[in-house]
PLY file of the C-alpha trace (Angstrom):
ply
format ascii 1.0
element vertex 294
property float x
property float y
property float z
element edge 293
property int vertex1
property int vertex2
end_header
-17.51 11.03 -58.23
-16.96 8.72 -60.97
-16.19 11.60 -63.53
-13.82 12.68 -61.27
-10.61 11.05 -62.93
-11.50 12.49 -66.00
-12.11 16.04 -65.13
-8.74 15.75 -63.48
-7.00 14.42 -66.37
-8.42 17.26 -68.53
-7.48 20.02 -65.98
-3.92 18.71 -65.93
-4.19 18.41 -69.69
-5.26 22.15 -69.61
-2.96 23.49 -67.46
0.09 22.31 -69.64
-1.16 23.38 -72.96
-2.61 27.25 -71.88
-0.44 28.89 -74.31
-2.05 26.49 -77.16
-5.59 26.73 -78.87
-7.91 24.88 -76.43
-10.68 24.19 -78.54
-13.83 22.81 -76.78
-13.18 20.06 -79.22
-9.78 19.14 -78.55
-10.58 19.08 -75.04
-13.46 17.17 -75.10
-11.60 14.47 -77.58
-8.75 13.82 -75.28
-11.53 13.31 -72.73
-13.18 10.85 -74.69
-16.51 12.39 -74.71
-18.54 14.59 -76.51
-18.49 18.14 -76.99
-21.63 18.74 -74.81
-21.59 15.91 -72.57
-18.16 16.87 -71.75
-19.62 20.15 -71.30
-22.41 19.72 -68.97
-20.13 17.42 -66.68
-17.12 19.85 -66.10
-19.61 22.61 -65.18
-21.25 20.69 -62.77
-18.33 19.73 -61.40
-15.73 22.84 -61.34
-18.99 25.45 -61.68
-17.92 27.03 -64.56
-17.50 26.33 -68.17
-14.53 24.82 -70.06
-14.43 28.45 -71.79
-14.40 30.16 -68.67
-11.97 28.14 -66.62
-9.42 28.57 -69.75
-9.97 32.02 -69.85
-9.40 32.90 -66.10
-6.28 30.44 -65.80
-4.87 32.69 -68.44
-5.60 35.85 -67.08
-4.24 34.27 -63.39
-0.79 33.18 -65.18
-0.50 36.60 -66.95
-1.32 38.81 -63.76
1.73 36.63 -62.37
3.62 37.37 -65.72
3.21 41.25 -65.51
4.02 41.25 -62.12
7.41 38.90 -62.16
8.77 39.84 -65.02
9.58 42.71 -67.99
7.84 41.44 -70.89
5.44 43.78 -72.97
1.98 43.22 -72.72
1.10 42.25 -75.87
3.01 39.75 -75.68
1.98 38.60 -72.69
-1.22 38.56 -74.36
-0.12 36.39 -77.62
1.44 34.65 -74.87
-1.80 33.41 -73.48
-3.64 32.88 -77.29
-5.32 36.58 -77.24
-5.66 37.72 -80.58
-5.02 41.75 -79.80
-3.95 43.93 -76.98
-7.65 44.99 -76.65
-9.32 42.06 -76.07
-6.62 41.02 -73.59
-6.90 44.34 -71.73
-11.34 43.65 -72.00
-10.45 40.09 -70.25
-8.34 41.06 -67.76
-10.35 44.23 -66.40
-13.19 41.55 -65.82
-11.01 40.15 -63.57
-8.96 42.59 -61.55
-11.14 45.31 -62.47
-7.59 47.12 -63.80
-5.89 47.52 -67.14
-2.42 45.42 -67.48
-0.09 48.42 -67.23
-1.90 50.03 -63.52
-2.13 46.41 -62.10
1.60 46.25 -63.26
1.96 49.43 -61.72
-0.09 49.64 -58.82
0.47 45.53 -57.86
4.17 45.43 -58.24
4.31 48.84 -55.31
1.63 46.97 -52.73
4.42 43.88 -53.40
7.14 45.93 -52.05
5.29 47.66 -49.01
3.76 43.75 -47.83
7.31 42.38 -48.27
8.75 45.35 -46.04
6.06 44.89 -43.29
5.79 41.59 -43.34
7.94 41.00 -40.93
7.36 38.75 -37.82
3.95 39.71 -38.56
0.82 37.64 -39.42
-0.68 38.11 -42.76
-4.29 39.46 -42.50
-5.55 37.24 -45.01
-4.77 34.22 -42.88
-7.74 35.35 -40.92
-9.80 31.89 -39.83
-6.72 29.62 -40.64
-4.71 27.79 -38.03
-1.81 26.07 -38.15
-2.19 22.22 -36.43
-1.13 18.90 -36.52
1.64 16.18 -35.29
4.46 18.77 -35.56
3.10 22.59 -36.42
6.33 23.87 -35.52
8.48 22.00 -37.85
5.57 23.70 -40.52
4.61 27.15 -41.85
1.44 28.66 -43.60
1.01 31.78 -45.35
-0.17 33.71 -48.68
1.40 33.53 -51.86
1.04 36.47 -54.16
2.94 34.16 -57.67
1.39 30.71 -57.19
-2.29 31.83 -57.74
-4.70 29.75 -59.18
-7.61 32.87 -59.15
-7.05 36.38 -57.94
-4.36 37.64 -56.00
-3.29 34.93 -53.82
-3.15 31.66 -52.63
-2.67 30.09 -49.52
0.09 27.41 -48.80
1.36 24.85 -46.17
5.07 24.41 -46.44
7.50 22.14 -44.26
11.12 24.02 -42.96
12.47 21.47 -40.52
10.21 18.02 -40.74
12.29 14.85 -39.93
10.48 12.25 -41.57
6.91 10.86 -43.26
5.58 10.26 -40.41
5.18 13.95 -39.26
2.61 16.22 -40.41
0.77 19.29 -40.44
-2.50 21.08 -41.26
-3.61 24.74 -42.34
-7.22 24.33 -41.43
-10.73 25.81 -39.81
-13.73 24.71 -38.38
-16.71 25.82 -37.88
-20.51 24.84 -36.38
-22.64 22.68 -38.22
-25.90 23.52 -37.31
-26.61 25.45 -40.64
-25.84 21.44 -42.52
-27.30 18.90 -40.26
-29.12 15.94 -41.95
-27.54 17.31 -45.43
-24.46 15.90 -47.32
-21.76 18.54 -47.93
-19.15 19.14 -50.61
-15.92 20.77 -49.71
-13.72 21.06 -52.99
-10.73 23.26 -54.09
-7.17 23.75 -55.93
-4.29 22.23 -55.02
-0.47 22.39 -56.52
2.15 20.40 -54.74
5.85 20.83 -54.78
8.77 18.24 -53.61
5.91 15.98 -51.40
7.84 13.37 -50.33
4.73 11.85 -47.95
1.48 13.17 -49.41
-0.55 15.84 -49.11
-4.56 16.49 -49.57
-7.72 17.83 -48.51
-9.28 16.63 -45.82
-12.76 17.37 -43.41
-14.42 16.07 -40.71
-17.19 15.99 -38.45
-18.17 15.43 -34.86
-20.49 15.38 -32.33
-20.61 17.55 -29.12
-18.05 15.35 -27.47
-15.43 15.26 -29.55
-16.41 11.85 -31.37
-15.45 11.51 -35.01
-18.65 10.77 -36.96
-17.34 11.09 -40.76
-13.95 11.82 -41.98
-12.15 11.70 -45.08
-8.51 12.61 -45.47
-7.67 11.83 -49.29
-5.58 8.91 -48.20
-6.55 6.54 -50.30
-5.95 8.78 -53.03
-3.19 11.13 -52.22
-1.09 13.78 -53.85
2.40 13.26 -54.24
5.59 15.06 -55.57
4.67 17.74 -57.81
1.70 18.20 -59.24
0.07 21.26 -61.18
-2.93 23.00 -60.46
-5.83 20.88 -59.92
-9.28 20.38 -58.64
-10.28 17.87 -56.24
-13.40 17.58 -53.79
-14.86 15.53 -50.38
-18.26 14.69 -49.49
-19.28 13.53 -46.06
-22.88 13.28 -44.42
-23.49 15.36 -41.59
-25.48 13.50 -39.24
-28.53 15.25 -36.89
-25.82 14.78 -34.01
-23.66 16.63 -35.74
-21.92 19.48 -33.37
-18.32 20.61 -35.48
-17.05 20.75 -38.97
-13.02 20.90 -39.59
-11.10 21.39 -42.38
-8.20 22.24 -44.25
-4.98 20.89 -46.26
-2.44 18.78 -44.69
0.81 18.03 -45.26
2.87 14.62 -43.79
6.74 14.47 -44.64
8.29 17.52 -46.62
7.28 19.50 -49.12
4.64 22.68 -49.97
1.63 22.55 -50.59
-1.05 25.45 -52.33
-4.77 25.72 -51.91
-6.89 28.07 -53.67
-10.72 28.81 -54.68
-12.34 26.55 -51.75
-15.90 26.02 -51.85
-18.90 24.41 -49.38
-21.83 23.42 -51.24
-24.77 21.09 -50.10
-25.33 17.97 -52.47
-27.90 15.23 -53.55
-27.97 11.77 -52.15
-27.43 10.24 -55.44
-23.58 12.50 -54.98
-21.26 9.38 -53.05
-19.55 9.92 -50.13
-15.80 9.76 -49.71
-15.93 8.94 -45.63
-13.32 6.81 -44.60
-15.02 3.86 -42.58
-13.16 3.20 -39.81
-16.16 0.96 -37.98
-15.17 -2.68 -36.86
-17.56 -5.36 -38.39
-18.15 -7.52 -35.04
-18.56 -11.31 -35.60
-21.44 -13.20 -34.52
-18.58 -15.89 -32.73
-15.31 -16.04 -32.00
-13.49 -18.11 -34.21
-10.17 -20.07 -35.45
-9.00 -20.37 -31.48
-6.68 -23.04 -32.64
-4.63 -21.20 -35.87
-5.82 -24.78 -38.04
-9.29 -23.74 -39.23
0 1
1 2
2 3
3 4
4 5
5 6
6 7
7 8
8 9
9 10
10 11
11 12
12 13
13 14
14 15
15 16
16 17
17 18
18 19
19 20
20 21
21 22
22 23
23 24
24 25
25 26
26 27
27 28
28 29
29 30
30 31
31 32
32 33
33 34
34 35
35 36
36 37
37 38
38 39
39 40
40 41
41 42
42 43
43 44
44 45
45 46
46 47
47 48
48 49
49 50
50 51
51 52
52 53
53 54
54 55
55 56
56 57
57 58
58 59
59 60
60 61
61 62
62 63
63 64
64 65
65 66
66 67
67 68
68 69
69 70
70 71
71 72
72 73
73 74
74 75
75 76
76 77
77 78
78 79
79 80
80 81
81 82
82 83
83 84
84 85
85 86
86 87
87 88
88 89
89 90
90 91
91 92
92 93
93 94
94 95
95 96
96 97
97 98
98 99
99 100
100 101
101 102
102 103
103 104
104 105
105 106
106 107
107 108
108 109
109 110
110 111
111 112
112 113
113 114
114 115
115 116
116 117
117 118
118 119
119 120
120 121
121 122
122 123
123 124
124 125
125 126
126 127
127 128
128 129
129 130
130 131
131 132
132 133
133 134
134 135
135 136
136 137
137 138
138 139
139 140
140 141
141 142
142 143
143 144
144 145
145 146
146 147
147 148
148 149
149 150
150 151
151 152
152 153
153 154
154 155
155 156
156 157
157 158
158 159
159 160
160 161
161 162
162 163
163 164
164 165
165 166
166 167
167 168
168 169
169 170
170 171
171 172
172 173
173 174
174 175
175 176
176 177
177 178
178 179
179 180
180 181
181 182
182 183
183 184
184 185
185 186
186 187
187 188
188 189
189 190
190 191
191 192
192 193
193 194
194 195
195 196
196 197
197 198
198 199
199 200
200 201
201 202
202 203
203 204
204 205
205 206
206 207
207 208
208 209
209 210
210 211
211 212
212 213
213 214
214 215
215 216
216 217
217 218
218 219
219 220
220 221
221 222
222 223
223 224
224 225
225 226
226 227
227 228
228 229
229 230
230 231
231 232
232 233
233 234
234 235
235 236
236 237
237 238
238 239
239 240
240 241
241 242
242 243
243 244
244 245
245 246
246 247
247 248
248 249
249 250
250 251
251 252
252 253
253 254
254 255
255 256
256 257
257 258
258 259
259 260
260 261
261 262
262 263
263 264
264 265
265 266
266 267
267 268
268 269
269 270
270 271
271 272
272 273
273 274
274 275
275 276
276 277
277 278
278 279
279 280
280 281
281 282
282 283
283 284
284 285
285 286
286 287
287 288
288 289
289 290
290 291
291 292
292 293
């Protein structure tokens, strides 16, 4: 975890210069590393390479562009730093296994028919995800076909009627450990933020057959707040031999929205830290300082 601030400083950094040249170089300088040790740490820690993760950013932002708005798409594709049509069109098609001008097409008709039948009815893609928390009715979740990190969609958590901070709501899942017991997991993801006026996060957690936490880690001692671009950020928790349930999801306390995209499980080494919250009580060997004086 200790790169961690660093490969979120670049992301950022990346996310707000797209339509620049994003050398390797450049990157890797405003990191403060080298070229290749830069390298090797942001592919261990996103799974991809700088190159790639620039590349399908772009292509995400300009499948958003074609469908939202009018502009040609060339220069959509000067837009996003391609140097001709073609290799735009060659980029994309890896992607969304379509040419610019059907997705345009195609996309912008399947818009229309979800928006018409989406009424009062669930979107299938929320398949596995729950709404929870203090106040789930003051919340909403759904899919959001502009705000995309990857792909098509994302998935958000967004408050309509919350009174105050102290309220708050989850989009989450769970599922049985068995397959991870004795192993340390890695949940990690996107998240964009919008108007968070409490905080918002990750967060997972994982008990025993009768309910008892056993780790947890909620991002609260490093939370997301206000708005805040795309970015990438991860928790790692044991999961004991006891272990019975596995829960997790975004939450959201106060008002606000929050996106999540591109979630990932992956098991990790013991040299990888931990993020569990300790909430144990260090008992004393005595009682002491009965009289306030000591």
């Amino acid at each position: 975890m200790r790169y961690r601030p660093i490969i979120q400083k670049t992301i950022e950094f990346i996310e707000k210069n797209l339509q620049e040249e994003l050398s390797l170089e450049r990157i890797a300088q405003y990191a403060g590393f080298s070229k290749y040790h830069y390298h090797r740490i942001f592919q261990k820690e996103i799974g991809v390479t700088v190159s790639e993760y620039i590349r399908y950013r772009r292509i995400a932002n300009s499948a958003n562009m074609l469908l939202n708005s009018d502009r040609r798409i060339i220069d959509i594709a000067f837009y996003y730093r391609f140097e001709t049509q073609e290799s735009f069109t060659r980029s994309f098609k890896k992607y969304y296994e379509l040419p610019p001008g059907q997705y345009r097409k195609i996309m912008s008709k399947l818009t229309v028919q979800r928006e018409e039948l989406m009424v009062e009815k669930t979107d299938p893609l929320l398949k596995g995800w729950q709404l929870s928390g203090s106040h789930p009715f003051h919340y909403q979740i759904g899919i959001d076909r502009e705000n995309i990190h990857k792909g098509n969609a994302s998935g958000y958590l967004k408050s309509v009627s919350a009174q105050t901070q102290e309220e708050f709501a989850t989009m989450m899942q769970q599922f049985k450990a068995e397959k991870y017991l004795g192993k340390r997991l890695k949940l990690s993801g996107f998240i964009k933020s919008k108007n968070v006026d409490g905080f918002c996060g990750f967060w997972m957690r994982v008990d025993d057959a009768l309910g008892d936490v056993l780790q947890f880690d909620n991002m609260s001692d490093r939370p997301i707040i206000g708005d805040s671009e795309w970015n990438h950020y991860s928790i790692v928790l044991d999961v004991p031999t006891n272990s019975a349930v596995i829960a997790f999801g975004v939450l959201l306390s106060g008002n606000g929205q929050v996106w999540i995209d591109e979630l990932t499980f992956a098991e990790v080494d013991q040299q990888t830290p931990t993020t569990n919250i300790d909430f144990s009580v260090q008992l004393l060997d005595e009682p002491v300082n009965l009289s306030f004086e000591g």
